[in-house]
C-alpha positions as CSV (number, residue, x, y, z in Angstrom):
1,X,0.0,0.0,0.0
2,X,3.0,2.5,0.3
3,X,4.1,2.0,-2.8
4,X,0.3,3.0,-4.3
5,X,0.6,5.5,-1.8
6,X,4.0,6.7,-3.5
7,X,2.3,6.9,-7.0
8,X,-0.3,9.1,-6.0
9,X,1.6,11.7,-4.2
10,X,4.2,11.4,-6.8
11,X,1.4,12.1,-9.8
12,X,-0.2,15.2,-7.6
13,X,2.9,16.9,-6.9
14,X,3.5,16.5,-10.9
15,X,0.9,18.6,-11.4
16,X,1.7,21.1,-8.5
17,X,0.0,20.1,-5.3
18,X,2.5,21.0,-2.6
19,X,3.8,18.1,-0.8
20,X,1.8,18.2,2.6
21,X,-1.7,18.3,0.2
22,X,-0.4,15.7,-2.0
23,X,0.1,13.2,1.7
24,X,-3.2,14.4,3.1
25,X,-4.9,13.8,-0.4
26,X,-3.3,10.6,-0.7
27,X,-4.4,9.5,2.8
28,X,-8.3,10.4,1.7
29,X,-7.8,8.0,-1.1
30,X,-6.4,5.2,0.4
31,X,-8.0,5.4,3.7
32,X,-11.3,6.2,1.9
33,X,-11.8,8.7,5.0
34,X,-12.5,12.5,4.3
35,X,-11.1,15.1,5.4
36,X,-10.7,19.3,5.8
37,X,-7.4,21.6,6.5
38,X,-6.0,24.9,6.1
39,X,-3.0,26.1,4.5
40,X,-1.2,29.1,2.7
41,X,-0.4,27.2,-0.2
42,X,-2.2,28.7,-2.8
43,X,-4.5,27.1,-5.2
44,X,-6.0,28.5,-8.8
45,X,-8.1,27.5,-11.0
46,X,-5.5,25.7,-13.2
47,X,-4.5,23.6,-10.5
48,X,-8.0,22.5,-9.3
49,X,-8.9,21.8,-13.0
50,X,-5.5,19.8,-13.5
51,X,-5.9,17.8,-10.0
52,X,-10.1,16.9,-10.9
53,X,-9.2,15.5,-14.7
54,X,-6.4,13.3,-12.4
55,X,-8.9,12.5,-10.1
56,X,-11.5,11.4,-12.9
57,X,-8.6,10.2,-14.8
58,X,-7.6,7.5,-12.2
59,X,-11.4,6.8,-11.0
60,X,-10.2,8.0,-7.0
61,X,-13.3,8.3,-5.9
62,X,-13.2,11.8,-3.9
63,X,-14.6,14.7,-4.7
64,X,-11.9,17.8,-3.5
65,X,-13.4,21.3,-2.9
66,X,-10.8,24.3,-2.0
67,X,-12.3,27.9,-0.3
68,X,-10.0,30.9,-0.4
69,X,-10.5,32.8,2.6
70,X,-8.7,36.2,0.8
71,X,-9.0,38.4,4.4
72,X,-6.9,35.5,5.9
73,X,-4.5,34.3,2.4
74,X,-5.4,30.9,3.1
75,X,-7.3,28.3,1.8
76,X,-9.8,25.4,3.3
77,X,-9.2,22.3,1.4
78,X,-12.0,19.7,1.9
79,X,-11.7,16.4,0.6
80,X,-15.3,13.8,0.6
81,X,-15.0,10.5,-0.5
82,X,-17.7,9.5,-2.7
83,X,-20.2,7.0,-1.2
């Protein structure tokens, strides 16, 4: 399970997740658990786009929704698995 663990967090940083989103991400998948955080990292529109064809692309099963809170520069990642 690492090593499919590996391949995901590997293939999302390739498209520019940051590291620490890629593990927690990878986590969702794997664990099939959701889950919600808040970073600095920023996150646009070509990011989200790349990261839901991936997640279509590979059949992940989670559906990943990111709020920019622009007062604060951060953003509230929140990843549901689909039932």
């Amino acid at each position: 399970m690492a090593d499919r663990s590996e391949e995901i967090i590997t293939e999302l940083t390739s498209i520019g997740i940051t590291e620490h989103d890629a593990l927690v991400i990878a986590d969702c998948i794997i664990t099939r658990k959701s889950c919600s955080w808040v970073n600095t990292d920023e996150v646009n529109d070509n990011l989200l786009r790349d990261l839901n064809n991936l997640i279509k692309k590979h059949d992940y099963g989670i559906t990943v929704k990111v709020d920019a809170v622009p007062t604060r520069n951060k953003y509230i990642w929140d990843v549901k698995v689909n039932k």
